[in-house]
N, C-alpha and C positions, 0 to 999 in steps of 0.2 A: 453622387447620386446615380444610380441605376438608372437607364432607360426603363420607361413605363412595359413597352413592348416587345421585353427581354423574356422570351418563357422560359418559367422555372425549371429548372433540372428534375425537383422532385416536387410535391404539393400534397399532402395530406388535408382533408378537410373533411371537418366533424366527423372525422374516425371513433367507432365505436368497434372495438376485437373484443369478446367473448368463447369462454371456453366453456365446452359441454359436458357436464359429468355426470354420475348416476343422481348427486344429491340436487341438477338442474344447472341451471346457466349462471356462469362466473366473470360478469363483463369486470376484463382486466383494463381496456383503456376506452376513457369515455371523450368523449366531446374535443377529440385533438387534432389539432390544426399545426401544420408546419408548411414554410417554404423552404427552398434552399433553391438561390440561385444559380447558375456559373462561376467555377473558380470561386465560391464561397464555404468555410467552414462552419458547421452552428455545432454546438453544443447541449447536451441532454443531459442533467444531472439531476441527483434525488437519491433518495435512499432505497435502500434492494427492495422491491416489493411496487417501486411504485408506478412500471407498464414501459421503461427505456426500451427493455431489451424486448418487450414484446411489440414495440411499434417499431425494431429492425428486423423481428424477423416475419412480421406482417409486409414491411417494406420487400422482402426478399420470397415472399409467400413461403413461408418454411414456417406455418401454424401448426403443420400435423391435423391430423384428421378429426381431433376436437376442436380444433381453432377455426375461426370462421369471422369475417368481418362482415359485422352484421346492419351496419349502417357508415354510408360517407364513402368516401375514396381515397387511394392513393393513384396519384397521375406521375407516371415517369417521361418527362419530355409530351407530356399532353395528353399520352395513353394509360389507359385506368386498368393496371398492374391488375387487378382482382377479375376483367373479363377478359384476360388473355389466355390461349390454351396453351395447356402443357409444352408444347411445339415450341410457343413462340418466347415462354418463358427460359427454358433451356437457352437460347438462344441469345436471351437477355442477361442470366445468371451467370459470372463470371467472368464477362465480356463488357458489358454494358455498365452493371453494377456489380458488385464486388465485397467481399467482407472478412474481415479477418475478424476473428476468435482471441477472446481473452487467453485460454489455452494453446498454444500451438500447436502439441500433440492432437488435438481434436481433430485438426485440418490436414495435416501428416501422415500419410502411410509409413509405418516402421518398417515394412519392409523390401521396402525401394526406396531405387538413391533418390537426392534431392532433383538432380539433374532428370533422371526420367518423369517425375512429377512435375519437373518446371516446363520441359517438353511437350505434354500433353497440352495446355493452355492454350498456343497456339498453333498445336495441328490439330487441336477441334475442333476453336472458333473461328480462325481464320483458313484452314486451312495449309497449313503453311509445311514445306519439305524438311526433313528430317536437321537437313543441315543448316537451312535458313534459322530453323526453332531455336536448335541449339546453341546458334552465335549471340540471336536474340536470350534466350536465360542464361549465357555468360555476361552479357552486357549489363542487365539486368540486377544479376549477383551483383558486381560493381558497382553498378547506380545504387545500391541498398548501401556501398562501403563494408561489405564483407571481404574479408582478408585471402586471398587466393581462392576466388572466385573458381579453377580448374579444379582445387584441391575442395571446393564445399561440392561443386557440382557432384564430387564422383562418390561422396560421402552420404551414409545414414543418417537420418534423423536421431536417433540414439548419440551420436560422434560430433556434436557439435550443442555449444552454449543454449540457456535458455535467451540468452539474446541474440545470439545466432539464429534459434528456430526462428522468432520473431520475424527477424528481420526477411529469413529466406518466406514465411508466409506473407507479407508484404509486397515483397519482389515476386509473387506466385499472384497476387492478385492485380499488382500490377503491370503484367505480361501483355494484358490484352488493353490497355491504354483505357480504365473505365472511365465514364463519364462523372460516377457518384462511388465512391467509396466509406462503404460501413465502418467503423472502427469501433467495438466492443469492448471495454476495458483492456486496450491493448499490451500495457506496462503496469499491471496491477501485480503479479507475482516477480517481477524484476527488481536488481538491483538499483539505486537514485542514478549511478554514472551512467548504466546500460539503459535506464527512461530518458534520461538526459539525452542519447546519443538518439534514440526511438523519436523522442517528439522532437530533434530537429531533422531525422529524415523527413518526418512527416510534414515541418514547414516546408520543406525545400519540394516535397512529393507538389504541394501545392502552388508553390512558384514553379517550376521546370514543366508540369504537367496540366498544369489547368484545372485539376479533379475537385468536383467540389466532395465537402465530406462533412457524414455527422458522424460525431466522436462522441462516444457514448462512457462517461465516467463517473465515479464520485470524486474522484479529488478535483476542488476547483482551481488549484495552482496551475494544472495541465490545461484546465479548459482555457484560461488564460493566456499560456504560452500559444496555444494552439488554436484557437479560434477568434471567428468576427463578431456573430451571435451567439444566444444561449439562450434554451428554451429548461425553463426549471418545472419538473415533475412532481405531482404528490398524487399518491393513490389513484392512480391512471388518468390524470388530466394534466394539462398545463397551466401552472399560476404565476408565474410573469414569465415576461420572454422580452428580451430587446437586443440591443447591442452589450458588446462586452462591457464598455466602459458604465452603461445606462443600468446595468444592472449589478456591477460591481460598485459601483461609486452611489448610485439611486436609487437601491432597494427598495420594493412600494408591499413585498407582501410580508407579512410576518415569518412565514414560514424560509423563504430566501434569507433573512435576519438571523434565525434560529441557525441555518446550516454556517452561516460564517460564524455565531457564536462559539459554535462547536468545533470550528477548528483552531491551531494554534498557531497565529498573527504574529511579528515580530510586536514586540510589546505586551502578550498575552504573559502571564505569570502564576503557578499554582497557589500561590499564596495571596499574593495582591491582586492578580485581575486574574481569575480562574475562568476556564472556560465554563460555560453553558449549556447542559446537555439540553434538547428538547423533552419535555417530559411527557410521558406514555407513549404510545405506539402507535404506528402504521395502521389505521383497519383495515382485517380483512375483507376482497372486493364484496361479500353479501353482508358484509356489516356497516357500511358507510352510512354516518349521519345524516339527516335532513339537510338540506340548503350546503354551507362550507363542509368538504370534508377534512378540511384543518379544522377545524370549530374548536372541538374540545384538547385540543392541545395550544390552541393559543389564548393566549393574557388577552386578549383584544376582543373577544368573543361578546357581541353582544346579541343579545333576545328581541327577537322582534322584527333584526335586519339580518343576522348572520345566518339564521336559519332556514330561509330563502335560498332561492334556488340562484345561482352564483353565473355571471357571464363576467368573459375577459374585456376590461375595460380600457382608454385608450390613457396614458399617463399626459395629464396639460404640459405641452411648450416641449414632448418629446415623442415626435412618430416613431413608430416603430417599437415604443416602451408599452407593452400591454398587462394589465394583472388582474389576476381574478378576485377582488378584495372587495366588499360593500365598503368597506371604511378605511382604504389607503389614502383617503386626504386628509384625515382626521388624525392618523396615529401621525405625531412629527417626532416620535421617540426611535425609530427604525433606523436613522442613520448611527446610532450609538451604539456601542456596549452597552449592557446594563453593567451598573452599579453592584459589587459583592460587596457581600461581610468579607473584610479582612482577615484573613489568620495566620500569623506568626509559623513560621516554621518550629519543625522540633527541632532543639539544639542538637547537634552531632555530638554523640559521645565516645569514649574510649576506641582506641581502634578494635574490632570485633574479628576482620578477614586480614589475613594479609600474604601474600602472592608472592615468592621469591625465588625468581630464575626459574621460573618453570617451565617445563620442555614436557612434549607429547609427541611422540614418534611414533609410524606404524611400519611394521613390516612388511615389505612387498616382496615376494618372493615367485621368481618362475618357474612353477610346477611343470610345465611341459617337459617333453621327453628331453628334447633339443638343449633347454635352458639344463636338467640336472646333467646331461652329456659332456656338453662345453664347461659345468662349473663357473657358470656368472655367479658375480658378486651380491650378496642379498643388498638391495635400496630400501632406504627409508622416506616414509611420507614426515614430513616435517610438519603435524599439524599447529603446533605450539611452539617458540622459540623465543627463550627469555623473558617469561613474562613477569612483569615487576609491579604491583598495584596494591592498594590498600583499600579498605572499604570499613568509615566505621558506623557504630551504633546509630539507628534511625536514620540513617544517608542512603542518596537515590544514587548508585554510581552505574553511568550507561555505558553499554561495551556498542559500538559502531564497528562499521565495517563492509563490503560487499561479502557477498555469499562465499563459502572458501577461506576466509583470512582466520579462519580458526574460532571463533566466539563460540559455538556450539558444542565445538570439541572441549572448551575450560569447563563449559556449563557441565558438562558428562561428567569431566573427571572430580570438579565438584560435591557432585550430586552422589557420588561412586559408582555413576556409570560403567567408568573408564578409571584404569591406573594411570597415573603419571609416570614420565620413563625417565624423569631428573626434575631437583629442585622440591622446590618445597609449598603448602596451603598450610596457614596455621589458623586454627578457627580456636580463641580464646586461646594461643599459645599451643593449642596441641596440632600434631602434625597429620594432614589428615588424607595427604595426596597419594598414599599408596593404600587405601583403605577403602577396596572395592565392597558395593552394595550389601554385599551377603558375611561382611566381616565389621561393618558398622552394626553398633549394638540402637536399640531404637531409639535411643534419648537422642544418640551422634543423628540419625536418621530425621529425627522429628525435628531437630531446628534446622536444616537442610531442606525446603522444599520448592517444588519447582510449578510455574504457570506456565502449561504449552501454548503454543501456537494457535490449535486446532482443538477445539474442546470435543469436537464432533468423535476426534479419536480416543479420547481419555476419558470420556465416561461410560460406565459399561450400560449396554440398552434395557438390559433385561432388569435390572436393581433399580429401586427408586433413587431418587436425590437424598431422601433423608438416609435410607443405607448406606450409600457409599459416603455421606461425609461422619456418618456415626462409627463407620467400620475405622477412618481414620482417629475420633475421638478413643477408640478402647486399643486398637493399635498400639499407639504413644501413652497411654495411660491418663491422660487427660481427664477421664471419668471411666468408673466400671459399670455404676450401677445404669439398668436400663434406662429408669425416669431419668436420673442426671445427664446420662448420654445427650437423653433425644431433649432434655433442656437445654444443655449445649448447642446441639446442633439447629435448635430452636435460634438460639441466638445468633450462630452465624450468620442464619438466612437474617433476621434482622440486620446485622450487621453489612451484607451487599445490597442490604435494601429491595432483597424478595421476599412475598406472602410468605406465610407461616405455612398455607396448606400445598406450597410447593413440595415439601416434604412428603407427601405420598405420591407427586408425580414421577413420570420416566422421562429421559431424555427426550423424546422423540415429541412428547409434547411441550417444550420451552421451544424459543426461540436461539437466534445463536449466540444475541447478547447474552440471555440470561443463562444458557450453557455457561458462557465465560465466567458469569457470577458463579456460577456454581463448583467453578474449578477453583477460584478464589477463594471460597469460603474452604473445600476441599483442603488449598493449600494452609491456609491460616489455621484450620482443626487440630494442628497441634504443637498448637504456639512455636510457633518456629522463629529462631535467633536469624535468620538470611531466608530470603526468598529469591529467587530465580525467575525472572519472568523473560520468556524468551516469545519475541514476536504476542505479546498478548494479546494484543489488537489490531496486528494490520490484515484481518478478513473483517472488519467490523465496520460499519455504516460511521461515519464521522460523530454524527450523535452518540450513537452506544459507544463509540471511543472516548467522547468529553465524559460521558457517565462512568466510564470503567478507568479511565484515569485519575479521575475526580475520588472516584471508588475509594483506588489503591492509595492516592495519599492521606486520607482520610484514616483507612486504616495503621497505615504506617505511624501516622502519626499517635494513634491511640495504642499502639503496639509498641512501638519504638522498634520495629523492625528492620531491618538493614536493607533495600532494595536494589538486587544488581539487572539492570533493564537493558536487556537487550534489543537491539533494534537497529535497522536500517534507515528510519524516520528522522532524520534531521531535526524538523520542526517540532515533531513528539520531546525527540530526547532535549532540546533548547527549553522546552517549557516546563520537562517532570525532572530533569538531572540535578545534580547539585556540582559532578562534578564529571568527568567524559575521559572516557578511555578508547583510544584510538588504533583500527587494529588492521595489520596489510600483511601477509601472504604468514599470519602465523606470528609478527614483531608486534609488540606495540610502538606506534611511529610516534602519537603524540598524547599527552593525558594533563589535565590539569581541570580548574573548575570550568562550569560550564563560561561564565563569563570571558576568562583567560582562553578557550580553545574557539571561542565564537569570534574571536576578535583577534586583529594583528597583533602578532606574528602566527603563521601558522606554517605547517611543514604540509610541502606542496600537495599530497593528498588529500589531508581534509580541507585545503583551500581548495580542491576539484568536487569533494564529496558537498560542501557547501555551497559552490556555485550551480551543482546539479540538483537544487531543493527545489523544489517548484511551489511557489509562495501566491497566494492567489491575494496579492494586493497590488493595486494599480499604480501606486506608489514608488513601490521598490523597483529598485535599479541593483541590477546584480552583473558581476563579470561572467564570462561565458568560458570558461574551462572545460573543453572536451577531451574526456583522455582517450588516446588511441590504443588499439589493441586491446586483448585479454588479460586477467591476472591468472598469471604464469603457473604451472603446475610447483605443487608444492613434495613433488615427486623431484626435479630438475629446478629448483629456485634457484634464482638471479644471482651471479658469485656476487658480492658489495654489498650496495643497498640494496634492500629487496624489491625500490619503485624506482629503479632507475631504467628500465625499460617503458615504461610507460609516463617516465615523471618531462613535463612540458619546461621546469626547472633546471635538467641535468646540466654539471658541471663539464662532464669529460670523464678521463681514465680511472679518476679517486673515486666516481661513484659505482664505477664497474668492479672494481677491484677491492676496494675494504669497505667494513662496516661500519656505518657513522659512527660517530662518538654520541651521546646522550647530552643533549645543550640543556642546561636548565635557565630560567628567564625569571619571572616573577616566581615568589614562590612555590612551588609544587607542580610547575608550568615547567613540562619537560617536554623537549622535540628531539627526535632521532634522523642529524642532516649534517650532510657536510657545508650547507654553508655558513658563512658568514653569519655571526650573532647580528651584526648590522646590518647585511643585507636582509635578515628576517624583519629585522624591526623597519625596516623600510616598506615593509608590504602594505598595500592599499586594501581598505574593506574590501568585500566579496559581496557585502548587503549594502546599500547605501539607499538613500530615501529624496527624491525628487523634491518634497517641501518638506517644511517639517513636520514630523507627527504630532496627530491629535492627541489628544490628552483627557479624551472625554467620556 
């Protein structure tokens, strides 16, 4: 227990922020209250839209000139942040409190080194000599566990990792020893190993340094790793907040309920226990309901009481557990999953893809004077290097990997982005790996398609929804006639479970799930034998994640489509796969069913890429495998194994020097190692579980 007359670090209280625009006032967060003691982390979570990021940058007065806090305070160390002048803000801004950016480039100048931006910090705020500064931001680099700290100082922002940037904004904020450090989705665009290695700096920032910190996320695996409390958002207020464990384990509001449905649990299953989208949406701040502004999105919703105007209440037999609910004593259904309809998978048919040896190389050639002078030798990028895989009829097969291991590049040469420069893709026996975009005839085209990442990029602004998925329908031949087109493309929008009169809107009026729908439908417009989904959901709220996952097997299933899902998501691909394809600097290391690569034996990468999942259950017990260092340019790759510089396993000289051999195990359970078949089967889980699980 805290000393009573410990003052808070930070105190927000019955904060009300408001934005002013031509159409009137847009109060984004209403009625929010936060502490945060000393040496304490809390947590802020909820879906985009619902006042996180606008009650950090209230905390940091960076509202901009429509923003204005129009009722309540924020006190920093006792002083009320809102009547301080400009003066004394500066003074407090980077020094005192501190924040790092979901983006790094945000906070980054490109065009100075790291070292002169790390220098300024402290010959600002403390004034400090050129040479004092400098010893401190090499010290600093270090404390972060950046790899030649003299060698990043003297480097570009452009010349180093997106975990690298991270980490040097980190070590940029932390120069001047803050009291409160912001954290805004700081590992949301990273690799699992490179979040992995971010949220244990950040523990250790919090033991070695005292800083207290709110970390601001949607994934709750992270707030877990990384936090004491957690204060849960929905449409600019707070509706429970307590300790970790008190709201992990004792959910009191519906809506806290709803976001764990939506993500995917060890025990979570597409078939047998599907996830739970939340159904409808966020409203917007001048459109909130009377009384609850969850009301009409939760099952719980009663008339008479819910519609009342809502105060945080105190949870019995637990201080500290507050929820905004009239009826969290009443609902005892909250500790559960609900209950699904069961449905069967579709049977896997005929093999449909199949992958053999295949190799992607690029040329790199030095055009400079100097290089054609001397006559250097042309290098090759090695994006693809024997790739061996199969994928058949209505099968989910995911390609994993950090950023770089090649998945992107297959997807291209797939798609006929990109040629292949050896080996072979047979799609229904034909060979299709040297058969770029504009030499595939539209049938080859049409069962080839692909779901980006970013729907933001892929649909064009100016055309409605219904053009662009109709222009696919006569594209492929699908339909010629007008009426049949736009009845098709009628159907698709039923099909992702958008309005019919979507169809005359533009992009810019969906939101970003429903963009995603609209790419998905896009993609399915002409019946396609393979789809591609690369990153399809990781910009998406966890909800609109369970909805568009849920989506695509649904589809799949009534298509009988073959899905190759690509992803970084661990706990995605464990829940929608059927079977995993494992992929490190261009090799596939390891591939077999999702069962088989989730479970001993594994080949020592995806037992780091495993242990780096961040699992927001209170339950699990997981081993701590941090890999050290970068994956290696695929310009200069590792002579041997391709993870023998980074692998925590290495044997010695065999792994620097030859290529493993291909071990296979159970059935269709292949690993790329030199060791020992019995030493793999000796490996201990990566997941393991404190009691045993519920079953409920």
């Amino acid at each position: 227990m805290r000393e009573p007359d410990v003052v808070p670090v930070l105190e927000c209280e019955n904060l009300h922020v408001s934005y002013f625009t031509r159409a009137g006032e847009i109060p984004a967060v209403v009625d929010f209250n936060l502490r945060v003691m000393p040496g304490e982390a809390v947590g802020l979570v909820g879906e985009s839209g619902c006042g996180k990021s606008t009650v950090a940058l209230a905390i940091m007065q960076y509202l901009g000139r429509n923003g204005r806090i129009v009722k309540g305070a924020i006190r920093f160390r006792g002083q009320d942040l809102a009547r301080m002048s400009e003066e004394q803000l500066r003074r407090i801004r980077g020094s005192r409190i501190a924040m790092v950016y979901q983006e790094p480039m945000a906070s980054l100048n490109p065009s100075m080194t790291i070292g002169r931006q790390l220098v300024e910090v402290p010959r600002y705020h403390e004034r400090a000599s050129r040479v004092e500064a400098r010893e401190r931001a090499l010290e600093m680099l270090a404390a972060v566990h950046l790899p030649d700290p003299r060698r990043i100082f003297d480097s570009y922002p452009h010349q180093l990792s997106g975990g690298q940037q991270q980490r040097v904004v980190i070590a940029m904020a932390l120069l001047a020893n803050p009291e409160l450090l912001l954290l805004d989705e700081p590992t949301t665009a990273l690799d699992v190993t490179v979040e992995a290695g971010i949220v244990e700096l950040i523990r250790e920032i919090g033991e070695r340094f005292g800083t207290s910190m709110i970390y601001i996320s949607h994934n709750l695996g992270l707030i877990l790793e990384t936090c004491d409390r957690i204060t849960v958002m929905y449409s600019g207020e707070a509706v429970e907040e307590g300790t970790v464990a008190q709201v992990f384990e004792r959910m009191r509001h519906p809506y806290t309920r709803g976001l764990f449905d939506s993500i995917p649990l060890p025990g979570t299953d597409r078939t047998t226990r599907p996830l739970v989208p939340i159904p409808g949406q966020l409203p917007l701040p001048h459109q909130r309901p009377k009384g609850c502004f969850f009301g009409p999105r939760c099952a719980h919703f009663c008339e008479g009481l819910c519609d009342r105007p809502q105060a945080m209440q105190v949870v019995d037999g637990e201080p500290g557990h507050r929820v905004r609910c009239a009826r969290f004593r009443d609902i005892a259904s909250l500790g559960q999953r609900p209950q699904n309809e069961r449905t069967p998978p579709p049977a896997p048919g005929p093999v449909l893809l199949e992958v053999r040896d295949l190799r992607k190389y690029y040329e790199l050639r030095d055009r400079s004077l100097s290089g054609l002078w001397r006559g250097r030798p042309t290098r090759w990028i090695k994006a693809n290097e024997k790739l061996d895989f199969t994928a058949r009829e209505a099968e989910t097969v995911a390609i994993v990997g950090e950023s770089g291991c090649g998945k992107s590049t297959f997807a291209k040469v797939l798609v006929g982005l990109e040629s292949a420069t050896g080996g072979a893709i047979l799609l229904n026996g034909r060979d299709i790996s040297r058969l770029r975009i504009d030499q595939r005839d539209p049938e080859l085209v049409g069962q080839l398609q692909m779901i980006f990442q970013n729907p933001f990029e892929t649909l064009n602004p100016s055309h409605t929804v219904g053009a662009q998925i109709a222009r696919v329908i006569r594209r492929f031949g699908v339909a010629r006639d007008r009426r049949e087109v736009q009845a098709r493309a009628m159907q698709l929008l039923d099909l992702v479970k958008l309005p019919r009169e979507f169809y005359w809107r533009r992009p810019r009026q969906l939101s970003g799930g429903q963009k995603q729908r609209v790419g998905i439908a896009r993609a399915f417009a002409g019946r396609p034998r393979v789809v591609v989904a690369d990153e399809p959901v990781s910009a998406l709220d966890v909800s609109v994640q369970a909805a568009i996952t849920r989506l695509l097997t649904e589809i799949q299933r009534e298509n009988r489509t073959t899905l190759l899902f690509i992803s970084h998501d661990l706990s995605l691909v464990r829940y929608l796969a059927d079977r995993v394809v494992v992929m490190y600097l261009g090799h596939v290391v390891e591939q077999g069913t999702t069962a088989q690569v989730f479970a001993p034996p594994y080949h020592p990468y995806t037992e780091a890429l495993l242990s780096a999942v961040p699992i927001a259950d209170t339950r699990v017990r997981k081993k701590r495998i941090l890999l050290e260092g970068e994956l290696p340019s695929a310009v200069e790759p590792p002579s041997g194994c391709p993870f023998h510089t980074r692998c925590p396993r290495k044997l010695g000289r065999i792994c620097e020097s030859e290529l493993p051999p291909v071990r296979e195990f159970a059935r269709g359970h292949r690993i790329l190692c030199h060791m020992d078949p019995s030493d793999l089967r000796k490996m201990e889980p990566v997941i393991s579980f404190a009691e045993p699980q519920a079953t409920g």
